[in-house]
C-alpha atoms as one frame of an Amber mdcrd trajectory, in Angstrom:
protein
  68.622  -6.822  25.494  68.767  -8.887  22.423  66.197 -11.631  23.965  63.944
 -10.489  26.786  63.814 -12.105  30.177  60.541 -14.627  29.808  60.293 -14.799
  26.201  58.743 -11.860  24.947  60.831  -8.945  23.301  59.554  -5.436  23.387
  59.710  -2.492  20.921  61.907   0.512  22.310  61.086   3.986  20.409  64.679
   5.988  20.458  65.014   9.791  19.628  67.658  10.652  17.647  69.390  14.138
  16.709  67.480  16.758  14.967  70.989  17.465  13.245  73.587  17.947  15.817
  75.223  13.967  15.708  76.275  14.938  19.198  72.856  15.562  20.973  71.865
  11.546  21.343  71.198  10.080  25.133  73.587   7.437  26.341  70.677   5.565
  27.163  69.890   5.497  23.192  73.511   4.429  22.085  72.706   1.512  24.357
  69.817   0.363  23.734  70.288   0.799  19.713  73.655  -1.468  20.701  72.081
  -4.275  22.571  68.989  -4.248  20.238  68.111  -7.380  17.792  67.418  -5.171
  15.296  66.901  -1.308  14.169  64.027  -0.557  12.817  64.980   2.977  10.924
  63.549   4.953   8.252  66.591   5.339   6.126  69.674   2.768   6.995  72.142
   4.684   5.370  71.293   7.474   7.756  70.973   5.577  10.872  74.109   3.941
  10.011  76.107   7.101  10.289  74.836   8.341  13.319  76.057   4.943  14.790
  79.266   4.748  12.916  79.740   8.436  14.822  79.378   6.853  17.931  81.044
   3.531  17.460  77.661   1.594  17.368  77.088  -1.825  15.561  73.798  -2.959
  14.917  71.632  -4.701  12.609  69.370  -2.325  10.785  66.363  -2.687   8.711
  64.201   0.108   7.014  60.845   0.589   7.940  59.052   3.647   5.860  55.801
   5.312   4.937  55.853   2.357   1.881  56.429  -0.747   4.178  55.973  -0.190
   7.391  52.176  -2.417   7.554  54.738  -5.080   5.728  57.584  -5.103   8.313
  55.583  -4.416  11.268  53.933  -7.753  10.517  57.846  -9.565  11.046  59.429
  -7.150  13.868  56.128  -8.392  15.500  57.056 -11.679  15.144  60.418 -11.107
  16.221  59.547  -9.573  19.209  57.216 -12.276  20.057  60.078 -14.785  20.200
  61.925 -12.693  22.369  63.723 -10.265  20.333  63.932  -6.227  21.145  63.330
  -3.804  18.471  64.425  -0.390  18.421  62.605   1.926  16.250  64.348   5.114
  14.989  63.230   8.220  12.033  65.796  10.026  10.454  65.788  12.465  13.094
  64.101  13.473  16.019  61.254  11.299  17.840  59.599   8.503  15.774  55.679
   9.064  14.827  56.162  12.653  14.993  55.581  13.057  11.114  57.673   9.968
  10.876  56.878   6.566   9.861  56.421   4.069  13.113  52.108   4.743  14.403
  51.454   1.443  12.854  53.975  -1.022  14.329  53.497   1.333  17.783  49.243
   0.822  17.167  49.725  -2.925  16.232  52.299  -3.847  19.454  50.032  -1.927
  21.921  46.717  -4.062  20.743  48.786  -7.474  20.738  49.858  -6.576  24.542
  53.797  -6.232  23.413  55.608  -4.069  25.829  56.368  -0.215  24.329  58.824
   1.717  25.918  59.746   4.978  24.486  62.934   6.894  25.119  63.207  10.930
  25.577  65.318  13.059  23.291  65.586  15.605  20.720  62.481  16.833  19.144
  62.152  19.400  16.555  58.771  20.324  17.442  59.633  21.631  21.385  63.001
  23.088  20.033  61.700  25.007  17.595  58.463  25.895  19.630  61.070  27.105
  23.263  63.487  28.502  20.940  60.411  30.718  18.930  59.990  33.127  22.527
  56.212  32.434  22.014  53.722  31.678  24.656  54.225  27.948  26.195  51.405
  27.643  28.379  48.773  26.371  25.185  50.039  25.397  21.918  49.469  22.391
  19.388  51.020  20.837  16.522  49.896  20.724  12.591  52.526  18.566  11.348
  52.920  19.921   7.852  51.395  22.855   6.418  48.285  21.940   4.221  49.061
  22.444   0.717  45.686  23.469  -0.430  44.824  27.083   0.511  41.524  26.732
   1.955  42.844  24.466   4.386  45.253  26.667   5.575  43.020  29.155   6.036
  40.849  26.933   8.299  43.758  25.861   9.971  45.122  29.358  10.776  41.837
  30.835  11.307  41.158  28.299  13.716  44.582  28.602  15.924  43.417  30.298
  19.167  46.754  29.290  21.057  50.160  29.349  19.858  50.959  26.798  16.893
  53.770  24.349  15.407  54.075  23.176  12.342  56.531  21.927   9.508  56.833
  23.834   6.491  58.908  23.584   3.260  61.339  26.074   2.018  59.580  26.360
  -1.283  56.150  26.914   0.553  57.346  29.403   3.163  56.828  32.830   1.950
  53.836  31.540   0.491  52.352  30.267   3.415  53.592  33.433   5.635  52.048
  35.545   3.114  48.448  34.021   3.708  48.906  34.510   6.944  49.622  38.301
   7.036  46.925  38.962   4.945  44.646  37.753   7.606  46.623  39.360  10.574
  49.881  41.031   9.388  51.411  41.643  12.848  50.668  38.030  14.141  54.205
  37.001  16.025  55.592  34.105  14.112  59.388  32.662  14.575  60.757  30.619
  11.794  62.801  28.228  13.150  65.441  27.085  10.390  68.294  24.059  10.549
  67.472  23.975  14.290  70.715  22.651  16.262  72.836  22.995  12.987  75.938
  25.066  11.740  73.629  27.317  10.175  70.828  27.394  12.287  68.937  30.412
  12.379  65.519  31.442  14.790  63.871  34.977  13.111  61.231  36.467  14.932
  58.685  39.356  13.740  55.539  40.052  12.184  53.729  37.836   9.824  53.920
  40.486   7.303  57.483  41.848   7.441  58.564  37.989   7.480  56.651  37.134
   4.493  58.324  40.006   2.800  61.464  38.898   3.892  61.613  35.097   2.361
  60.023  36.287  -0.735  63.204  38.041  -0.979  65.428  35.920   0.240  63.929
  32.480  -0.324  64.646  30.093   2.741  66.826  26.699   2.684  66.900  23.523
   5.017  64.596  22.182   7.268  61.922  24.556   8.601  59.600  24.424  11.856
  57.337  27.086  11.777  55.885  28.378  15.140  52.869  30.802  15.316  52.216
  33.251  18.476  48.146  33.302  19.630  45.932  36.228  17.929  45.936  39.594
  20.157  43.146  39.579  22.336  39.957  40.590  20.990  41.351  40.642  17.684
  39.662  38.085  14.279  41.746  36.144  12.076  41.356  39.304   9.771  41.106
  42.245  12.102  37.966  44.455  13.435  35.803  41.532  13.456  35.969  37.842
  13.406  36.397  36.282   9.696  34.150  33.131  11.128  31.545  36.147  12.066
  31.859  38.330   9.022  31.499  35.201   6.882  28.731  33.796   8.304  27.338
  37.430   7.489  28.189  37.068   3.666  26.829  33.335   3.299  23.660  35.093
   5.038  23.235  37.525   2.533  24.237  35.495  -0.777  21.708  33.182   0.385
  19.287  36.244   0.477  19.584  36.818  -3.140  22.529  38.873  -2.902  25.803
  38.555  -5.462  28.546  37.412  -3.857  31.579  39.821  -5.024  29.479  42.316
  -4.786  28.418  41.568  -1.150  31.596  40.462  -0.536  33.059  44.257  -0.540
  30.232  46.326   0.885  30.430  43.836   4.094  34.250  44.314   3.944  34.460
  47.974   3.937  31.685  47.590   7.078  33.389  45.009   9.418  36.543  45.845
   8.535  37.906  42.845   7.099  39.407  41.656   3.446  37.217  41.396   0.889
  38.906  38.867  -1.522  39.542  36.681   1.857  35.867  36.603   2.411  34.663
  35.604  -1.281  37.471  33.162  -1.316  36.242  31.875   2.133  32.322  31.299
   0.955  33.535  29.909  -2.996  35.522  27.748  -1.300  32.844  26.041   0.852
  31.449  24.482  -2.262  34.455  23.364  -3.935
């Protein structure tokens, strides 16, 4: 696999484990073997996994901070013949994890792409959370910025997957119940590790619980699809009930002030719906 039959190489996107050394395909330990060169996000990393295995290969990082600079020479590479494997750290390549641009700029120079299945943190986490399957979609990371987390849960009519810090957990869960306290969510810690752990319950009660027992490790957060009929906030919907409070501040009306008569009426939070309309024009 080193040099492809008729001269041109291709670029092979391997899966690796999400933190169990054990859970990589034969088919990867082969290719990453018979490869020119490995592409990985971290060498020392990659290097272990294959050291577990019994693997040699030649490595070379590619990163958030180089990647437009080495996809320029595995491009090269592969065009006289060479495969390239492309690994992350763990789990599937792209998937928040350096490797769109050398995929992008193969695919528009017609190299061959071939990509491998295997572990993924995102479907582990999301069959492992006991929420529905049938529609779901993934965030990456949690915004950091509050109001875009509120769009972003606000908006989530199916069931959702995203990444989520330790530090930023209860934090994040806590936003979340105060917008639907009872919404099923399954934190999904250290998946396929010695201390992995899946907790399942209510927004609310697991907000509570990692602001008192603060999380640790790697974190894939899934969220279950509002009850039917039910707003981001309760009786109404929050899009609804804010549209109703931009209506009436536009009127003439103050907005704190407006903000809690039309709360107390649709049933809904008042601080969430000031801090909904001040932050449309920040």
């Amino acid at each position: 696999m080193t040099a492809a039959q008729g001269g041109v190489g291709r670029l092979l996107v391997c899966p690796t484990p999400i933190g169990n050394l054990e859970d990589v395909t034969l088919r990867v330990l082969h290719v990453l073997s018979e490869a020119g060169v490995v592409a990985c996000e971290d060498t020392r990393r990659t290097r272990k996994l294959l050291e577990r295995h019994g693997v040699r290969a030649s490595l070379l990082s590619l990163h958030e901070h180089n990647e437009r600079q080495r996809s320029r020479a595995l491009i090269e590479r592969m065009r006289a013949g060479e495969s390239v494997a492309l690994v992350s750290d763990s789990g599937t390549p792209l998937i928040s994890d350096p490797g769109f641009s050398l995929v992008r700029r193969c695919l528009e120079q017609g190299l061959p792409v071939e990509v491998l299945p295997g572990p993924s943190a995102v479907l582990t986490g999301l069959v492992a959370s006991g929420l529905p399957l049938r529609r779901w979609s993934f965030a990456g990371f949690l915004p950091r910025r509050r109001a875009e987390l509120e769009r972003l849960l606000d908006g989530a009519g199916d069931t959702l997957v995203a990444f989520e810090s330790p530090q930023r957990l209860a934090q994040s869960l806590s936003v979340l119940a105060e917008r639907d306290p009872t919404r099923a969510v399954a934190v999904c810690r250290e998946l396929t590790k010695l201390h992995e752990e899946v907790r399942r319950a209510g927004a609310a009660e697991l907000a509570q619980h990692y602001r008192e027992h603060p999380a640790r490790g790697e974190i894939v957060l899934v969220v279950g699809p509002p009850a039917p009929g039910a707003g981001a906030t309760g009786g109404v919907k929050r899009e609804e009930a804010l549209a109703a409070l931009r209506a009436i501040v536009e009127a003439g009306a103050r907005a704190r002030p407006a903000a809690a008569a039309l709360a107390k009426l649709a049933g809904v939070n008042a601080n969430d719906l000031y801090r909904g309309l001040t932050s449309e024009g920040q």
